[in-house]
N, C-alpha and C positions, 0 to 999 in steps of 0.2 A: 837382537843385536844392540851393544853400547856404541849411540855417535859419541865419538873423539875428538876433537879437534887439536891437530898437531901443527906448531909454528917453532918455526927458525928459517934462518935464512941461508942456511944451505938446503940445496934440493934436493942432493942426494942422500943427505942423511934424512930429510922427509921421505926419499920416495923410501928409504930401506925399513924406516921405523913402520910405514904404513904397509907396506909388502909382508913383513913379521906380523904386524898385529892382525890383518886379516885373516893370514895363513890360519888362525884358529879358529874362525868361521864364529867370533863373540862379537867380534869390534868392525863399526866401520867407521873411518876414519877418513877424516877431511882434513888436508895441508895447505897452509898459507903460509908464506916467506915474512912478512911484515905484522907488525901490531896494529895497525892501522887496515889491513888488509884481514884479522881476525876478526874486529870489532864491528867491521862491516858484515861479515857472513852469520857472527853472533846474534846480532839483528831481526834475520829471516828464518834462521833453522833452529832445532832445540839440539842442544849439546848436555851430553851429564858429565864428560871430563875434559876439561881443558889441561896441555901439554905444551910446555912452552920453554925454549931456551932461554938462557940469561943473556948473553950477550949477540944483540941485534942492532941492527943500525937505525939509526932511526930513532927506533921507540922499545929501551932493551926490557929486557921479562920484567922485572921490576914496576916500570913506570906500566907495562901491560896490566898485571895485576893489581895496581892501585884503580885502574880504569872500570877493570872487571868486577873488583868487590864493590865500586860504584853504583855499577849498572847491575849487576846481578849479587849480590852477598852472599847468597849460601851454595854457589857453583863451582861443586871441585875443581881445585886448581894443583898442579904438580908441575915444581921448576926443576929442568934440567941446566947444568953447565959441565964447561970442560977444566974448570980448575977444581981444585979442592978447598977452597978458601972457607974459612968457618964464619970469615966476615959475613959473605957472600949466601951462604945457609943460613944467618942470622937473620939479614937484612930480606931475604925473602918468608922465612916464617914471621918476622914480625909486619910484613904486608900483609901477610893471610895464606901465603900458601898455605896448601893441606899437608902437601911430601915438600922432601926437597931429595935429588937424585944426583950423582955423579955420572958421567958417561963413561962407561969403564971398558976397558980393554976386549971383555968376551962379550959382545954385542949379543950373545942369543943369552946370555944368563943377563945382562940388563934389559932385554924386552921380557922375560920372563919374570925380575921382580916388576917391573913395568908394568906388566897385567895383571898381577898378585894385588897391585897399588890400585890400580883401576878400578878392579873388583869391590875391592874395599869400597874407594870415593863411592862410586855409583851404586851398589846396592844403599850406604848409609846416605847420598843426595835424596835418591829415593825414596828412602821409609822417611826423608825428613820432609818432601816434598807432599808427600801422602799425608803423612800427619800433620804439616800444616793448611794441608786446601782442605782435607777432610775439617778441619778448624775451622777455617775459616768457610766453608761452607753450612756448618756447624752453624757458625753466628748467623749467616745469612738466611738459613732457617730459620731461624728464633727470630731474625729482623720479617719475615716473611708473615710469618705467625701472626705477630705484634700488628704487622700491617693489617692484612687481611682480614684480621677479626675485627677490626675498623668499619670494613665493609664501608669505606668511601666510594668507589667503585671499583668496578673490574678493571678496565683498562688500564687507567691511570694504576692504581693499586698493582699490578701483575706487571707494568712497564718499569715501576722501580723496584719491585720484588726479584726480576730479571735480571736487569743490571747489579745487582749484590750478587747474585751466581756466576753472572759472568764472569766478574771482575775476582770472585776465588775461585774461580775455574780458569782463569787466564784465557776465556776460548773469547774466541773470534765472534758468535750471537748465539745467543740462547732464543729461544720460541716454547710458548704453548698454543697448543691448536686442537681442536675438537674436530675428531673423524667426523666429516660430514658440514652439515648446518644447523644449528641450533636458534631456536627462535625461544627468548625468554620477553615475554610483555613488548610482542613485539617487534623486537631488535634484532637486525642478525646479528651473532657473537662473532667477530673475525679474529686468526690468530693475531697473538700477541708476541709481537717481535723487538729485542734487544738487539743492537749491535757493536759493537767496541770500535769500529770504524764505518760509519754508516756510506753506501755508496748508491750511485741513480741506481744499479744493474739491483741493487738487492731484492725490490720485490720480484722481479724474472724468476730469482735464483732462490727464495724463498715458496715461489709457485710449484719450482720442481723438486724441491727437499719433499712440498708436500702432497706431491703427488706420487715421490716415492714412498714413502711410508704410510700410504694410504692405498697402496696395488694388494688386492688380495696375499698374498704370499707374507707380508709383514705382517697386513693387520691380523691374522690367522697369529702368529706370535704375539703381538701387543696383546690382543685381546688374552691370550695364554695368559699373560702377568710376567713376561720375558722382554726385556731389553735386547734393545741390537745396537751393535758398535760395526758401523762399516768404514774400509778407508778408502777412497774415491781413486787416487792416484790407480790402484790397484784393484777394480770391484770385484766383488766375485758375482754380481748380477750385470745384466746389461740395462737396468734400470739405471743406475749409477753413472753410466756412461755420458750422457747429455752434462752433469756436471762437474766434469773435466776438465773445462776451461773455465769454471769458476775458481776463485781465490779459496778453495776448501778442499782442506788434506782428512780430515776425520771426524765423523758423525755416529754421537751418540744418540738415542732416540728409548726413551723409558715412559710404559705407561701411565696414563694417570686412571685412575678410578673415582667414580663416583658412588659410593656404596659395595656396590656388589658386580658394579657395571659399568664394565671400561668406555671413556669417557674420553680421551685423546691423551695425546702424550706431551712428553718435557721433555724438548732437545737441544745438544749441543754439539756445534762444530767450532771446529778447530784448524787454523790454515797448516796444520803440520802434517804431511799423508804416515808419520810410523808411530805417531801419538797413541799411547795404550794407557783406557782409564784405568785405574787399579781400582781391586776388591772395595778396598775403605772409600773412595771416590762414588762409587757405583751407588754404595751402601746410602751414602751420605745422600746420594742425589734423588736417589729413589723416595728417603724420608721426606724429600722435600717436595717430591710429588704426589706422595702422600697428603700433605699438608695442602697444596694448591688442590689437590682434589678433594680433601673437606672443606676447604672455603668455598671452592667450586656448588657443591653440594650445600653447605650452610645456606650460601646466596640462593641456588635455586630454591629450597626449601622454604623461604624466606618469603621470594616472590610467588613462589605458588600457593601460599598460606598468606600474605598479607596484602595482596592485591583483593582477597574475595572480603577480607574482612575490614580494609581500608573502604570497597564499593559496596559492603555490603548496607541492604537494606533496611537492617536489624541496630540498632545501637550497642557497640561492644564497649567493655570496661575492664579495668583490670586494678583492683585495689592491694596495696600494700603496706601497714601499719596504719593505717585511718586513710591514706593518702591518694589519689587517682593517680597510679604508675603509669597506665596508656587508656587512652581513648579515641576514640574512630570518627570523622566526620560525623557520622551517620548521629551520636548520641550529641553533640556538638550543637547539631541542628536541631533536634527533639528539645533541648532546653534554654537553645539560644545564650549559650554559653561559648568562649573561645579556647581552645586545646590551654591556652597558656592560666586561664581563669579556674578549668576544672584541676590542673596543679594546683591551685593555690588555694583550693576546697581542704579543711579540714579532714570534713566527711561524707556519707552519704545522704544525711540528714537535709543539709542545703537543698537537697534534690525533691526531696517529700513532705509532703502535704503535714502541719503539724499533727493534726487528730490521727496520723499511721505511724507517729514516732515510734509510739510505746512498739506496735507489732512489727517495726522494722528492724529494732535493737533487738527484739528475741527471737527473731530470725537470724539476723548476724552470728547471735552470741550462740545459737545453737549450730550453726556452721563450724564455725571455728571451735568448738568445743567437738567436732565431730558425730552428735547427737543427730543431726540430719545432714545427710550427705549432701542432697542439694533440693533448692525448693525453688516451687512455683509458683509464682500468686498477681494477683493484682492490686493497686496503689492510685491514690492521686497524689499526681506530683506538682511543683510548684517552675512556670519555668522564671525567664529571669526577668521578664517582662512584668511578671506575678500572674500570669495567667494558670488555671489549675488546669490540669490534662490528667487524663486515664491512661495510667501504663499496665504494661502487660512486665513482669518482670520473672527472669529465670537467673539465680546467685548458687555457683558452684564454690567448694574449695580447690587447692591445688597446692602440694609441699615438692619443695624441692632446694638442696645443699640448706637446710634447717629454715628455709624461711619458708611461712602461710603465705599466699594468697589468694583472694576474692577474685574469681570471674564472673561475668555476668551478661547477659543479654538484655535488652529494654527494648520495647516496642511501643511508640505511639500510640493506642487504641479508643484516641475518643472520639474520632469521626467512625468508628466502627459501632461506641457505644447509642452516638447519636442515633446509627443508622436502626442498630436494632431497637433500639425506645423506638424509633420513627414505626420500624416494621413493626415490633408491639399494639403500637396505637393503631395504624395502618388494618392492623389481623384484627382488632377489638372491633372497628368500625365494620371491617367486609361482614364479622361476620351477624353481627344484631342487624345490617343491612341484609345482610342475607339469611338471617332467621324469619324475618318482618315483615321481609315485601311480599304482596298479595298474589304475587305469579306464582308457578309450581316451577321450581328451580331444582332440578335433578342434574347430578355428577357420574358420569359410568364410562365404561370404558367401552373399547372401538369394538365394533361387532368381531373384529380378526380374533382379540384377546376375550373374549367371548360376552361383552358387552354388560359385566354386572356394574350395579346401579352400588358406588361408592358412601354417595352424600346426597340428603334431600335436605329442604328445607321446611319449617312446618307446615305451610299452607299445603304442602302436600299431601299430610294427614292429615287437616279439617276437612280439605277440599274433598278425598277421595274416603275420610273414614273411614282410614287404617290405620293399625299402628305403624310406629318407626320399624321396628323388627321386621313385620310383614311385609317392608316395601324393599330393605335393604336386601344385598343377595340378589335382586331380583333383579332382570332384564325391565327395559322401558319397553319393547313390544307388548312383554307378558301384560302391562298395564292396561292396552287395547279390549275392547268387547270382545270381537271376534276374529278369525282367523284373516277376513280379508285387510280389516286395518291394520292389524299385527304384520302381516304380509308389505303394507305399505307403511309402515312407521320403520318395521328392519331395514327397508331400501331406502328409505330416510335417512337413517343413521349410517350406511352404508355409501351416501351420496356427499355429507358431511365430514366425514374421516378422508375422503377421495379431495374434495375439493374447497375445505376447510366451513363450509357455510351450508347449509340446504333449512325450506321453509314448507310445509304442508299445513292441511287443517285434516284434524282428525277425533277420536274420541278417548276417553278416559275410563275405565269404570270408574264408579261409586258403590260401595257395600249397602248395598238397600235400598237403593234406588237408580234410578234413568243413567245410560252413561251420559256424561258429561263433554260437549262438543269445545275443543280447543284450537288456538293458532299454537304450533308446536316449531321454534327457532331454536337448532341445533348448529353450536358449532365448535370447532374442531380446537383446542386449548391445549398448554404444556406443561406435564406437572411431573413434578420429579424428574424430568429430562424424560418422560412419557407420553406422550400423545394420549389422549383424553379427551370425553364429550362431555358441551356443558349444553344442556335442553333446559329450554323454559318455554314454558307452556298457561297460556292465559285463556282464563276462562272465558266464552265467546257466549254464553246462554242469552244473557243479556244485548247483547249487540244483534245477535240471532234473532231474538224477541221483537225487539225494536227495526230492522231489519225487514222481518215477515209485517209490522205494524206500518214503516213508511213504504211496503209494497203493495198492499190494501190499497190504503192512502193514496199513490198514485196511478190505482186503477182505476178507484172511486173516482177521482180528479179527471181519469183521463175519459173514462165516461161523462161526466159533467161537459167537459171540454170538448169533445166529440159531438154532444148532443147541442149544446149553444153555439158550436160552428155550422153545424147543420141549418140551425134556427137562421143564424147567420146570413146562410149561403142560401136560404130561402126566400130569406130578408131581400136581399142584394140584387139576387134572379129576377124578384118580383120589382124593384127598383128599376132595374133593366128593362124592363116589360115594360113598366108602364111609360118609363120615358119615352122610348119608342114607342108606346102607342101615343101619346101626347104630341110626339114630335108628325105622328103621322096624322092626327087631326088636323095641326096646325099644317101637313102639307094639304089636306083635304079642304081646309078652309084657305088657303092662296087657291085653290084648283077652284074654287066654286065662285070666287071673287074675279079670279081671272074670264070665267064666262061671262061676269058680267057688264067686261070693262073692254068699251069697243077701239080706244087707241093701243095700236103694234107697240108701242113702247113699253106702255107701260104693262103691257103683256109679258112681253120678255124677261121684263124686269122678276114681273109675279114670278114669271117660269125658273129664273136663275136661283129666285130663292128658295124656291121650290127644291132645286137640286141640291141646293147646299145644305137645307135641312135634312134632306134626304140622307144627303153624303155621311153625316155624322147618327142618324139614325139607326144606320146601316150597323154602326159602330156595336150600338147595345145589344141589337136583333142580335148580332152573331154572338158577343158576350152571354147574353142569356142562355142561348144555346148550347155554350161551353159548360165542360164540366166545373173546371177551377173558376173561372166567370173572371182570368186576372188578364188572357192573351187568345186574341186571332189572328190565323193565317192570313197574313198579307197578300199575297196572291187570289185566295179568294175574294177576299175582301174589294181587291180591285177589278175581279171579274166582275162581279154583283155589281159595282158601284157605275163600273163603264158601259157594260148592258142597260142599264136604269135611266143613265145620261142621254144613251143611245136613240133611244125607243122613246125621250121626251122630246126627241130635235125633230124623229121621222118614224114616221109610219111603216116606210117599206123596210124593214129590218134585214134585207139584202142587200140593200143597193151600199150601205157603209158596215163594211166587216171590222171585227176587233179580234186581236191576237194578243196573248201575255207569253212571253218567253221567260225564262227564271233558270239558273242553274243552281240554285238551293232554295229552301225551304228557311221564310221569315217569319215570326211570332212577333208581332206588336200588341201594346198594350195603348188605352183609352188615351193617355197621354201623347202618344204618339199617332196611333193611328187618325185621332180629329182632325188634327193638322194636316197631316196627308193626304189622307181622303178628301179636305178641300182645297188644297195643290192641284190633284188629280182630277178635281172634280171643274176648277176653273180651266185647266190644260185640256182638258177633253169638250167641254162645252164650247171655249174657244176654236178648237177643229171641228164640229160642229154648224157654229156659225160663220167660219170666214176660209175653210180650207176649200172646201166642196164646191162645184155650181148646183142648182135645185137639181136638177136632173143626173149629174155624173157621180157614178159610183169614185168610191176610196176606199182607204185601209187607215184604221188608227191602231197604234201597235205598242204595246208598254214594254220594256225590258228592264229585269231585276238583275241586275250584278254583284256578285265582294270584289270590290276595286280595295287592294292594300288596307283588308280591314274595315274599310268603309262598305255601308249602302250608297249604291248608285241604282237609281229608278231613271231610266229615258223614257220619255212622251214625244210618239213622234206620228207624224200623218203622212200621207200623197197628194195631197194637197199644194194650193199653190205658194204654201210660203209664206213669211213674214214681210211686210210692208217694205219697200227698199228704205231704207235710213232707218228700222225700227233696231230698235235696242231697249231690252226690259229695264239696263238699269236707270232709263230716264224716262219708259212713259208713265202718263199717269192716271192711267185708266184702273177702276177701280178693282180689275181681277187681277192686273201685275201687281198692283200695290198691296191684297192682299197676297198675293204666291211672296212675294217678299219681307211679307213682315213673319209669315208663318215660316218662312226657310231660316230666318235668322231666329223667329221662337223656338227650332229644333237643335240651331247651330250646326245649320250642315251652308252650302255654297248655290248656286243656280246661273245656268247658262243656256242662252237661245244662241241656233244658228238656224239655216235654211240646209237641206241635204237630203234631195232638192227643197222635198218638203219641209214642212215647221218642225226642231226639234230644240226640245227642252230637257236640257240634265240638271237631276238635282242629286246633289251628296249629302248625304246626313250620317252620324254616326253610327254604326251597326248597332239595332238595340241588344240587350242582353237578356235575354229571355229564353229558358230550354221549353226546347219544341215541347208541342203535346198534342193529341188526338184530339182533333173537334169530334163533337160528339153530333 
């Protein structure tokens, strides 16, 4: 249907002209009384024929149509009036009406040329309306084109690409949007949206445009390669519906492709709900999403191809009449050159080494001559510092719209060259090291892989007196004499591979002679990313020899040594002996001196010394009697010693008993026991002479303790006790003073009390001496 818009300021001739022209179900038709009441609805609606009387109040057709060729220029215009004035027909054709009509008596034959006229305006508004948005959409593609191959950015680039469509599409906002999310380096891509009147509510209402042509049922058509045109006022989906109360009457929606593969679309709405794009519109619009979907495409192509060779780790290049057209950090940094320096490079020359001029130009000139399609080689180059470096270099051609160019790759390679000189020198030394050395250094594999013998070294054929030939191929068991070592060298090598190390001694043949006794260290090595055994084996004959010679040797020795400890311990016995017998002369001469000295005192005296020599006499008797001749039992020692004391005070050997108590077994040696035994021998002579009356029996009683470690020895009697106010450590009689100077000679303690009778503790340190069997 053609909108109309019909003014005069009678109503009934509006209401009758719009009742006629609908009647034919072409036109619909809008009435306003006033010019001023037109131009206001002209504003918000599309119109293709304006109808308008001449004489109005106000603002008559005239002064209307000067208003309207203002504001709209090429908008059919048709003035009616009720006279016939030719003035009047003038004066409106030369404002621009299209007709000029008279109101004529048979009202249905002037609605009848009335729509004849209509027809006319409005199909010609039309094709003029088409063929100039189509125009000017036209340019805005070309202005699009121009842009976009800029490739400033997307956004920005596609925000003013938009607005040139808009604005020749008259619509309300254009958008492109990608079905989905697209991540290019990164970035989400968000549509890109124009507006002609930008409002808060738009992103809302741009969320739900894109959620409608993004519901299965559309993308199914986009993806087709099919446009949809929907008008909101009227939907024929219920998707549509939610943007009814937005300011949008008509939406167009045309795919974009990106090669072969739809990619999102390019749309347009329009706040008019009976807005219909035409054929040449569609045409136009489509070319133009054409176009944004090869830039689309360009740009991704671009980034997906120049981000690897922008980061790559290669040096790229690209030459153009002698000149560096583009180059990549990566070769930048190789030569220590700056993007804007390698422009202003000549040639490639700057780059290499003078002595590779010559074969760098006959490399070129054989490229570009086509003669070698592309080459690969190596160079030293110079960088800018003047240092020389080893590149690795690969130089293509490439033609394209008549011009040559050079591509190429560069690769750094002289910390690679270093390495391998290094590794050369490194392989020359392992291996005259490993030719050389005097061990048996054998290479084989794991018993799994079935253990043959790789790589030997020589000494393994002097040593075994085989050849190279006969030894390779072979297993390191087969090298053993016989089956039991072979047996124990497989589980060798078997224990090695398990746990990267194992060490045995074993044997070797030799062709003609004895096998050969080795230390045999296997272990477990990596070669060619294979597990492998490296066995070295040193010849032990020697050390065997020597070995069996210092074992003689300290047989011989140890018999020597055995037989002069003997001698020794003969020696020492007999030292023993004789002391004690010497010490027992000397008690035999006090014994014979003593008969013949008739004062008591000086009897006592003979007799005390008597016991003291005894006491220490005692000492060697029992030593001699030991087997080691180094410690005697303490407790014996003091049996002997207190019996001896006993039987020189009294005769009647019942009337005073002795008892030793002990809860362990002590080992004294000479050092110790002298001292003691004349402690003990002063404390018992003392009970003795002053515990007793001649006639009354008693009890002298020793006890042997481990107090904390310590020896404690108590001497104690039944007797009547120590003197009232005696205290050892102040008298000065010559047996305290000796118990005192011998307690502090041991560094042990000594204490008397009465309880009732006399008791004496002494503490000395535990000796250390492991027990042993008197003999």
């Amino acid at each position: 249907m053609i909108p109309v818009l019909f003014i005069d300021d009678n109503k009934e001739i509006c209401s009758l002209f719009q009742m006629y022209l609908e009647e034919t179900g072409e036109f619909l038709v809008h009435t306003c009384s006033t010019g001023k009441e037109a131009l206001k609805y002209l504003k918000k609606n599309q119109v293709l024929v304006v109808i308008s009387d001449y004489d109005m109040p106000g603002m008559n057709g005239i002064e209307l149509l000067r208003h309207i060729r203002a504001l709209y220029p090429r908008l059919p215009f048709i003035m009616l009036t009720g006279n016939d004035s030719k003035d009047t027909a003038i004066a409106a054709l030369n404002a621009g009406a299209d007709f000029y009509q008279n109101k004529a008596d048979d009202f249905e034959v002037q609605v009848l040329d009335l729509s004849h006229k209509i027809h006319i305006l409005s199909g010609r508004h039309e094709a003029e309306e088409s063929a100039r948005r189509k125009e000017e959409i036209l340019a805005a593609i070309s202005y699009a084109a121009e842009r976009l191959l800029k490739g400033n950015g997307w956004q920005e680039d596609m925000q003013e690409v938009l607005g040139h469509l808009g604005r020749a599409t008259n619509a309300s906002s254009v958008f492109v949007a990608k079905a989905g999310n697209e991540t290019v380096s990164g970035t989400v891509i968000d549509p890109v949206v124009w507006e002609m009147n930008p409002c808060n509510a738009g992103a809302e209402v741009s969320g739900l445009i894109h959620a409608w042509w993004q519901n299965p049922m559309q993308a199914v058509l986009l993806a087709d390669n099919k446009e949809i045109q929907a008008w909101v006022k009227k939907p024929a989906d219920d998707d549509l519906i939610p943007l009814q109360n937005a300011d949008i009457g008509t939406i167009l929606v045309i795919p974009v492709f990106l090669g072969t593969e739809w990619w999102g679309v390019l749309g347009i709405t329009d706040t008019s709900s009976d807005r219909v794009f035409s054929p040449e519109e569609v045409s136009a619009l489509r070319m133009a999403a054409r176009v944004i979907g090869s830039a689309r495409y360009r740009m991704y192509i671009e980034e997906v191809f120049r981000n690897p060779v922008e980061e790559s780790l290669v040096g790229v290049f690209i030459i153009q009449n002698n000149r560096f057209l583009y180059v990549n950090p990566k070769i930048c940094g190789i030569f220590g050159y700056s993007m804007q320096e390698f422009r202003d490079m000549k040639n490639l020359l700057g780059l290499i080494h003078p002595r590779d001029h010559t074969e760098i130009i006959r490399i070129i000139r054989g490229i570009k001559s086509k003669e070698l399609p592309s080459r690969h080689f190596e160079m030293a180059g110079i960088r800018a510092d003047g240092q020389v470096i080893c590149l690795e270099i690969y130089i293509s051609s490439i033609s394209g719209d008549n011009l040559d160019f050079l591509i190429g790759n560069v690769i750094d390679v002289t910390d690679q060259h270093r390495a391998r000189r290094a590794l050369a020198e490194s392989e020359k030394r392992f291996r005259s090291l490993f030719s050389n050395i005097r061990d048996l250094v054998i290479l084989h594999r794991i018993p799994a892989e079935g253990g043959v013998i790789i790589e030997i070294n020589n000494s393994v054929c002097e040593v075994m007196n085989l050849d190279r030939d006969q030894i390779l191929s072979c297993t390191l068991p087969s090298l053993c004499p016989n089956e039991h070592e072979q047996a124990m060298v497989y589980s060798h090598c078997v224990a090695a591979a398990e746990s990267g190390r194992s060490v045995i001694q074993t044997y070797v043949i030799r062709r003609g002679g004895s096998p050969i006794p080795v230390d045999l260290i296997t272990y477990r090595v990596v070669m060619e990313s294979s597990p492998v055994l490296l066995s070295v084996a040193r010849d032990i004959t020697e050390r065997i020899e020597a070995e069996a010679k210092i074992k003689a040797g300290e047989e011989l020795l140890k018999h020597s040594m055995l037989v002069s400890l003997r001698e020794k311990e003969t020696l020492l016995r007999e030292i023993h002996h004789r002391v004690k017998n010497n010490m027992q002369i000397i008690i035999s001469l006090l014994k014979l001196q003593g008969f013949k000295v008739e004062d008591p005192q000086v009897q006592e005296i003979i007799r005390d010394c008597r016991s003291r020599i005894y006491s220490m006499a005692v000492i060697h008797e029992k030593l001699y009697q030991t087997e080691k001749l180094t410690s005697i039992r303490l407790d014996d020692y003091i049996r002997d010693l207190a019996c001896r004391v006993i039987s020189e005070f009294d005769t009647d050997e019942s009337r005073i008993a002795f008892s030793l108590q002990s809860n362990l077994t002590v080992l004294v040696d000479i050092n110790t026991g002298i001292p003691l035994g004349l402690i003990l021998n002063e404390l018992i002579m003392n009970s003795m002479k002053y515990a007793f009356d001649p006639d009354q029996q008693g009890e002298i009683r020793v006890d042997i303790l481990n107090e904390a470690g310590s020896l404690q020895v108590t001497v104690s009697d039944s007797g009547r006790g120590y003197p009232e106010g005696f205290t050892g450590e102040s008298s000065t009689t010559l047996g305290t003073e000796l118990i005192r100077g011998l307690v502090f000679q041991l560094g042990g303690a000594v204490a008397w009390k009465n309880d009732p009778g006399a008791v004496c503790i002494l503490t000395i340190p535990m000796p250390v001496i492991e027990e042993e069997t008197s003999s």
